[in-house]
KOLFITOR-522972 format. One record per residue (C-alpha): residue number from 1; residue in three letters; x, y, z. Coordinates in nm, 4 decimals, decimal comma, padded with zeros to 6 digits, always signed. Layout:
KOLFITOR-522972
<node><nr>NUM</nr><rest>ALA</rest><x>X</x><y>Y</y><z>Z</z></node>
...
END
This chain:
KOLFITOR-522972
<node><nr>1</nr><rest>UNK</rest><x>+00,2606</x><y>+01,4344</y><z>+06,1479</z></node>
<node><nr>2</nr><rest>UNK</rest><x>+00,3667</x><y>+01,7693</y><z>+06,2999</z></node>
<node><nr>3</nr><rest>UNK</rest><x>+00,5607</x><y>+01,7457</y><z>+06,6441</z></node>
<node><nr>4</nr><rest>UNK</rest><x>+00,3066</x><y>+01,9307</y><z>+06,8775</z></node>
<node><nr>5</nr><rest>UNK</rest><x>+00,5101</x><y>+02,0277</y><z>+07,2106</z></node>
<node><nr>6</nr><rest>UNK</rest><x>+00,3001</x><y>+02,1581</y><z>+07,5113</z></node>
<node><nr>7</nr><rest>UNK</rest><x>+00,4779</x><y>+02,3223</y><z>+07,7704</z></node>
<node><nr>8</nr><rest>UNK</rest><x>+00,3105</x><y>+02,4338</y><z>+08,1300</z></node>
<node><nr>9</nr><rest>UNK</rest><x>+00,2518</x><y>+02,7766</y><z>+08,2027</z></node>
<node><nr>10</nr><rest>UNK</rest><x>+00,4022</x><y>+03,0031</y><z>+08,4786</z></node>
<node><nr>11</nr><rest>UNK</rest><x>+00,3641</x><y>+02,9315</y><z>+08,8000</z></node>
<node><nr>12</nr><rest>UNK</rest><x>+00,0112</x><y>+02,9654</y><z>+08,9651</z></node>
<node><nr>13</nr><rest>UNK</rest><x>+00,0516</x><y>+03,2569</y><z>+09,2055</z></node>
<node><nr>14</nr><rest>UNK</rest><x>-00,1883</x><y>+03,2478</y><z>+09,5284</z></node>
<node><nr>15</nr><rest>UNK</rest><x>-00,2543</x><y>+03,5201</y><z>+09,7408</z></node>
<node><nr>16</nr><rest>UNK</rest><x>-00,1835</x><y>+03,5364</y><z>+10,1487</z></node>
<node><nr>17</nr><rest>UNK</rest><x>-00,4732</x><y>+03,3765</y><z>+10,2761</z></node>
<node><nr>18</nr><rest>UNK</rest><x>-00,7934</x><y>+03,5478</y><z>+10,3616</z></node>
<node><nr>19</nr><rest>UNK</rest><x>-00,8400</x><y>+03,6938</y><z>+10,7473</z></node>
<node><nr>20</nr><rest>UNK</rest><x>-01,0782</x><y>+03,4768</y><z>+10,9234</z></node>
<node><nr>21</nr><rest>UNK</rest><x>-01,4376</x><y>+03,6517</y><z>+10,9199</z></node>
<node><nr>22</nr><rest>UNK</rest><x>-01,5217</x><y>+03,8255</y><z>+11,2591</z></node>
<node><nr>23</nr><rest>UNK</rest><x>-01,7650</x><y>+03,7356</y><z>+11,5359</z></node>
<node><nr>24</nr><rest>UNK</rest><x>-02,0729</x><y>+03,8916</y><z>+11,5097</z></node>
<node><nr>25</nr><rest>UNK</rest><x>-02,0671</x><y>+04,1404</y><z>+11,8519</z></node>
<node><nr>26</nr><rest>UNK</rest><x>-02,2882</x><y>+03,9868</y><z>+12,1377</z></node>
<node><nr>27</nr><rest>UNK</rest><x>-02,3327</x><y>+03,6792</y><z>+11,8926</z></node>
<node><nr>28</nr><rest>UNK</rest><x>-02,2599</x><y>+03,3408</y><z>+12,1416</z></node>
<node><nr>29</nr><rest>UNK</rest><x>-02,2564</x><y>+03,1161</y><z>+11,8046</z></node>
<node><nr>30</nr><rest>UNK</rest><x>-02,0072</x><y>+03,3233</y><z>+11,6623</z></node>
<node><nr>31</nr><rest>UNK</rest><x>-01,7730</x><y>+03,3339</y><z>+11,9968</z></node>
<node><nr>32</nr><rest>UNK</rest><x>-01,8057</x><y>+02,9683</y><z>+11,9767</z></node>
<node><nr>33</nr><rest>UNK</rest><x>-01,7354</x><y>+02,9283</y><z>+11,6268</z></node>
<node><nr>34</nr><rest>UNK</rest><x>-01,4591</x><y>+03,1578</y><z>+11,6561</z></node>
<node><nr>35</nr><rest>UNK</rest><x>-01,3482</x><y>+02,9399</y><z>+11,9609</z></node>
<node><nr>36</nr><rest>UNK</rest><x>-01,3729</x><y>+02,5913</y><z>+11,7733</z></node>
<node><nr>37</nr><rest>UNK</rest><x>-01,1986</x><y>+02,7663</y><z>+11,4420</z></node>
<node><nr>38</nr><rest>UNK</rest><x>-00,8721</x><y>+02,8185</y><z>+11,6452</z></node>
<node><nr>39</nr><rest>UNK</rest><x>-00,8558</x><y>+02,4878</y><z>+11,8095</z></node>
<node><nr>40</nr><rest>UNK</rest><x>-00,9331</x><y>+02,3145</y><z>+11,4926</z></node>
<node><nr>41</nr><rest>UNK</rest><x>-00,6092</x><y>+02,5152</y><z>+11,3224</z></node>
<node><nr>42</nr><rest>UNK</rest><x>-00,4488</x><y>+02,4346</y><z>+11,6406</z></node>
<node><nr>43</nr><rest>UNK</rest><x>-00,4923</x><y>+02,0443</y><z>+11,5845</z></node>
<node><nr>44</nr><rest>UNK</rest><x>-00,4269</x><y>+02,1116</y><z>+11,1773</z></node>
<node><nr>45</nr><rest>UNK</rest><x>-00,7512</x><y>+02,0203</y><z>+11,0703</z></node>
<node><nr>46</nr><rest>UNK</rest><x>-00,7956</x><y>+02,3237</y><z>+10,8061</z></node>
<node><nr>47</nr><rest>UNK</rest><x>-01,1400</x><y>+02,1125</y><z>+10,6915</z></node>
<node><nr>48</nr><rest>UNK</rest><x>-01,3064</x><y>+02,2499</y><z>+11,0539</z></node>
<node><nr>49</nr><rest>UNK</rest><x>-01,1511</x><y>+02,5660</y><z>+10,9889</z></node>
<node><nr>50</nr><rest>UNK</rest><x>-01,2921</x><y>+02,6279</y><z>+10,6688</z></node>
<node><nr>51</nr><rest>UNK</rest><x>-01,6540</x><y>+02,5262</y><z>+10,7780</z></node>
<node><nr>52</nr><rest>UNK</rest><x>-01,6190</x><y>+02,7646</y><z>+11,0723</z></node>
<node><nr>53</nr><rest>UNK</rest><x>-01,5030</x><y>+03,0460</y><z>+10,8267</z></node>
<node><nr>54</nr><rest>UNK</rest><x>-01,8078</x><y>+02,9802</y><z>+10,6452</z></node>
<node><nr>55</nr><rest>UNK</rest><x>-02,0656</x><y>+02,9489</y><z>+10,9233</z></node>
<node><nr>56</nr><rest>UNK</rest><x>-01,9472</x><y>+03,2705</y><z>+11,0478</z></node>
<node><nr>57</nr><rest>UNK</rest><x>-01,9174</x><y>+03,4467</y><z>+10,7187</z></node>
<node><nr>58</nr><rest>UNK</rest><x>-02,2903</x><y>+03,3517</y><z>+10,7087</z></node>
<node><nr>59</nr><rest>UNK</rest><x>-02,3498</x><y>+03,5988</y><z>+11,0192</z></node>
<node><nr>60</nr><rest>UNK</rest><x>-02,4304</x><y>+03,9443</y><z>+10,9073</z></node>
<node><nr>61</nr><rest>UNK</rest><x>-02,5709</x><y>+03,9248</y><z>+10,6179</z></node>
<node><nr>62</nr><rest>UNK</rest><x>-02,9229</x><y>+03,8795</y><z>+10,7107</z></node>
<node><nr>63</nr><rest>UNK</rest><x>-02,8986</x><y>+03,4888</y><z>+10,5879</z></node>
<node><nr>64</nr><rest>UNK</rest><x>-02,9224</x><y>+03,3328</y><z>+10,9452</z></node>
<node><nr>65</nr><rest>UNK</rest><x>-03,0546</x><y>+03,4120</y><z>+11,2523</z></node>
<node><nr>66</nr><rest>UNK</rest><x>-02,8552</x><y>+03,4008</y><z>+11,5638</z></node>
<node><nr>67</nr><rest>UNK</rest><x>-02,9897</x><y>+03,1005</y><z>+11,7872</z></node>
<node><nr>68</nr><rest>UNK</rest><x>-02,9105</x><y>+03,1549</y><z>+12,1656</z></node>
<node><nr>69</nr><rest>UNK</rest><x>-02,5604</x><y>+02,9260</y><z>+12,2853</z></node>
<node><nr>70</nr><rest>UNK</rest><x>-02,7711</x><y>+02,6758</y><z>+12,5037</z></node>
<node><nr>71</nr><rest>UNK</rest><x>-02,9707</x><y>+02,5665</y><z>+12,1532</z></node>
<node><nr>72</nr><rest>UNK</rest><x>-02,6581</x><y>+02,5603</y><z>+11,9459</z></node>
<node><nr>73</nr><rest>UNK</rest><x>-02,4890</x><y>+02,3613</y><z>+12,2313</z></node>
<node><nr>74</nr><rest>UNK</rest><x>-02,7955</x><y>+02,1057</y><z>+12,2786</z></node>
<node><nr>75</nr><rest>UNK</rest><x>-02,7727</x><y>+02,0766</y><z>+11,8620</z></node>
<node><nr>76</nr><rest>UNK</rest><x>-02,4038</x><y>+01,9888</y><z>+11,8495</z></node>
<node><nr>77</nr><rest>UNK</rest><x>-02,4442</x><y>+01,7458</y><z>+12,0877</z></node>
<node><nr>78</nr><rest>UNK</rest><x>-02,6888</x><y>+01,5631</y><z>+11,8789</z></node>
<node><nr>79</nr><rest>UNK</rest><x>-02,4361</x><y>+01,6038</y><z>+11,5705</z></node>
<node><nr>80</nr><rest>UNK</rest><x>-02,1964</x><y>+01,4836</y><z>+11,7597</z></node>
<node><nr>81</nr><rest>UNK</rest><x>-02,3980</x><y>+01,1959</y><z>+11,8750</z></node>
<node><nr>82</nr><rest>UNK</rest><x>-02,5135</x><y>+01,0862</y><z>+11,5137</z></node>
<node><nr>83</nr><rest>UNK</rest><x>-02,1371</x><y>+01,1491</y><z>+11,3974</z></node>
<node><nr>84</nr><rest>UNK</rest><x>-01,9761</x><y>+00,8505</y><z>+11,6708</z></node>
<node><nr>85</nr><rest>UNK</rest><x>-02,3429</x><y>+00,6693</y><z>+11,5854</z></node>
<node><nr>86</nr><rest>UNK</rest><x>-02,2062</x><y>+00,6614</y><z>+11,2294</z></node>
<node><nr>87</nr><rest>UNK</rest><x>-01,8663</x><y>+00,5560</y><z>+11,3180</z></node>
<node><nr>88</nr><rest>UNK</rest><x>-01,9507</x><y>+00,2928</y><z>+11,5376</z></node>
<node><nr>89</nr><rest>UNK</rest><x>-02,1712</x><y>+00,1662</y><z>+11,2513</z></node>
<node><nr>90</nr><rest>UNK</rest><x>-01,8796</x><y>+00,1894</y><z>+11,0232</z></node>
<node><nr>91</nr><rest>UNK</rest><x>-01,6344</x><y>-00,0183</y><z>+11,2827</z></node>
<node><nr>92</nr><rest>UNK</rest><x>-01,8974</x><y>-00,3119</y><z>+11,3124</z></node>
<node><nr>93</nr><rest>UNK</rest><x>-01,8649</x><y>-00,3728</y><z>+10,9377</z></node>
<node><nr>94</nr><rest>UNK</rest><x>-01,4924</x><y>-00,3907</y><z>+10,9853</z></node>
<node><nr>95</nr><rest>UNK</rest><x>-01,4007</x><y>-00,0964</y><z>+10,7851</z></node>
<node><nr>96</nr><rest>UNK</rest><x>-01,1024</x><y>+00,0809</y><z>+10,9329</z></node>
<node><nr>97</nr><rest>UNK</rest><x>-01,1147</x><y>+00,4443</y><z>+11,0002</z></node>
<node><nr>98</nr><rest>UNK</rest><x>-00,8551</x><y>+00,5097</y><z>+10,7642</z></node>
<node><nr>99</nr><rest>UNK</rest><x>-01,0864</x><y>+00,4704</y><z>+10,5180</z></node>
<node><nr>100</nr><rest>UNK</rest><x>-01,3653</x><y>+00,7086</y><z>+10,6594</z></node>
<node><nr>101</nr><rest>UNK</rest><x>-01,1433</x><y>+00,9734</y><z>+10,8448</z></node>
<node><nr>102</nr><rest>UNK</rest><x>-01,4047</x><y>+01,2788</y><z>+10,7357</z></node>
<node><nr>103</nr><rest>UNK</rest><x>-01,6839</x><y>+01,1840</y><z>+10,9754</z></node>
<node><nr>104</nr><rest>UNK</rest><x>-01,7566</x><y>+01,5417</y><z>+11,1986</z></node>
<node><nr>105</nr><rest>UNK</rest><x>-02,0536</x><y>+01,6756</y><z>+11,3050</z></node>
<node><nr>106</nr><rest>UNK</rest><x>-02,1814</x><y>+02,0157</y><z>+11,1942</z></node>
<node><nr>107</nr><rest>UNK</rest><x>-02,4826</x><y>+02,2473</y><z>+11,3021</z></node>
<node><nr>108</nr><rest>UNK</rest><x>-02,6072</x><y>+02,5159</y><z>+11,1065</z></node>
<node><nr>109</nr><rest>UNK</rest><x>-02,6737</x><y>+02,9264</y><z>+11,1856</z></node>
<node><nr>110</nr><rest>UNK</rest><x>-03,0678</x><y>+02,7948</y><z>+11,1467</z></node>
<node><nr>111</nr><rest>UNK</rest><x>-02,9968</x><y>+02,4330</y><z>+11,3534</z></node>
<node><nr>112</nr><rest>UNK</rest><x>-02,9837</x><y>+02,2102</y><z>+11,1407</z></node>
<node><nr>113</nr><rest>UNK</rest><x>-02,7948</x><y>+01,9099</y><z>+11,2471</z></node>
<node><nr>114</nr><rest>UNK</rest><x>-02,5866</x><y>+01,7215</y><z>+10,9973</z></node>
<node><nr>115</nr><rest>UNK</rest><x>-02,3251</x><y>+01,4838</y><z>+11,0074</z></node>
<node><nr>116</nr><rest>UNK</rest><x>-02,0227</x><y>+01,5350</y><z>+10,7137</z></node>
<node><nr>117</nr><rest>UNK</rest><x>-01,9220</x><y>+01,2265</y><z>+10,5962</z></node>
<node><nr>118</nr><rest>UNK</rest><x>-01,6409</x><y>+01,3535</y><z>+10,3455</z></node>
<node><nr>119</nr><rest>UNK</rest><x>-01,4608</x><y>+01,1046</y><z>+10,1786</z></node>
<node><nr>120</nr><rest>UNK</rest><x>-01,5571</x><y>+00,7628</y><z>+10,1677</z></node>
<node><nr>121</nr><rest>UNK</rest><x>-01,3032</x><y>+00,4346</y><z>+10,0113</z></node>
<node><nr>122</nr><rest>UNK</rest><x>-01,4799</x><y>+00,2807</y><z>+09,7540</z></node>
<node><nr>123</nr><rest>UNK</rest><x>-01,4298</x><y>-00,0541</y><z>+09,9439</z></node>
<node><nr>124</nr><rest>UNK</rest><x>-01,6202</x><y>+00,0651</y><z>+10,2426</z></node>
<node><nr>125</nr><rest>UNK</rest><x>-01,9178</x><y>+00,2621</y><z>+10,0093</z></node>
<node><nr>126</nr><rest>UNK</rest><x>-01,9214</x><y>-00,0673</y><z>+09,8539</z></node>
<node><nr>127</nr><rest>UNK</rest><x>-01,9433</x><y>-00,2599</y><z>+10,2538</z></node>
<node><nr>128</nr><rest>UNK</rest><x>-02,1780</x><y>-00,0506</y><z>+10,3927</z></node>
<node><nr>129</nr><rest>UNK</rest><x>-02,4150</x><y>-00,0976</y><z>+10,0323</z></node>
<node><nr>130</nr><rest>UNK</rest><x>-02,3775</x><y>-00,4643</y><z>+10,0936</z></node>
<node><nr>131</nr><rest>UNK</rest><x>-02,4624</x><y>-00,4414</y><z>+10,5102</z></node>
<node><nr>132</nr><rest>UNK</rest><x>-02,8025</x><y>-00,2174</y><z>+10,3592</z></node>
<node><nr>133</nr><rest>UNK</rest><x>-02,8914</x><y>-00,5407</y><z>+10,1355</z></node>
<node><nr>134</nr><rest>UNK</rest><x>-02,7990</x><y>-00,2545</y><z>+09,8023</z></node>
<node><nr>135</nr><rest>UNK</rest><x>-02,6682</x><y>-00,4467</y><z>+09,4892</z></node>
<node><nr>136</nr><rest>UNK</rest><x>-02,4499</x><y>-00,2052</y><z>+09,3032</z></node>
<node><nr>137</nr><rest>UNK</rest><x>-02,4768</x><y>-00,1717</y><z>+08,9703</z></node>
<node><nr>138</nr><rest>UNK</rest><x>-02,2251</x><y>-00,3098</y><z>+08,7136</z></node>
<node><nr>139</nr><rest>UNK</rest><x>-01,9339</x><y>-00,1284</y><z>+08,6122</z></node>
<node><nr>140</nr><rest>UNK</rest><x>-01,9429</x><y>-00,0053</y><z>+08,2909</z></node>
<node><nr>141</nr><rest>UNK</rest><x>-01,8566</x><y>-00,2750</y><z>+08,0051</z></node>
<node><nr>142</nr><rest>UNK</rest><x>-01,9062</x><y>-00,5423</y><z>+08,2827</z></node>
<node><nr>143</nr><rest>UNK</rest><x>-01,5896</x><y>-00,5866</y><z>+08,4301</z></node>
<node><nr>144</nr><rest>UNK</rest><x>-01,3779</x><y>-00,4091</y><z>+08,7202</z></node>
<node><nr>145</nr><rest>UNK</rest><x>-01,1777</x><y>-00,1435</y><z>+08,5404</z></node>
<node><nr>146</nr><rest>UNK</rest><x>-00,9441</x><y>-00,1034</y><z>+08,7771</z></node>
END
């Protein structure tokens, strides 16, 4: 049998990273976006960041409306309100926070209102299935695999 060596390539190169997009002139969303964006770098969550790069890349290109401040305002605080909702939820099963850290709210250019979950520990998908009355299904072959 021939001795096969593999060896790892160069070193992946990355570019400096991009400029954060510009608020939209006269745009309130995108002063607030703009606003959130550096207190969420501030704070080191680069998660918030990113979605406020994207929601304000989204300006400009014809995709989105502008909504007026007072709307977007009265729409976060309904995100906001599911998001702790959700959290409170999560703390009444006795799953720690550790293991659902991602929960943020988010409102769209159009207003939607969404909650981001992000990660989730198996253990507490698996809780919060249970607290539902959701039987998941059988691992593969029967048996835990882990």
């Amino acid at each position: 049998m021939p001795d096969t060596r593999t060896t790892m390539s160069g070193p992946l190169e990355l570019g400096l990273p991009l400029r954060p997009p510009q608020p939209v002139t006269g745009c309130d969303v995108c002063a607030a976006l703009a606003k959130k964006r550096a207190e969420a770098r501030c704070r080191g969550d680069f998660s918030e960041v990113s979605d406020c790069n994207v929601g304000s890349t989204r300006m400009g290109r014809g995709t989105d409306v502008p909504m007026p401040l007072k709307l977007w305002r009265e729409r976060w605080a309904r995100a906001e309100r599911a998001a702790a909702a959700l959290r409170e939820a999560l703390e009444a099963l006795g799953i720690p926070r550790a293991a659902y850290g991602g929960i943020r709210s988010a409102v769209t250019h159009s207003g939607r209102v969404y909650v981001h979950v992000g990660l989730l520990r198996e253990d507490a998908a698996l809780a919060v299935a249970e607290a539902l009355g959701v039987k998941p299904p059988d691992p593969p072959g029967g048996a835990d695999t882990a």
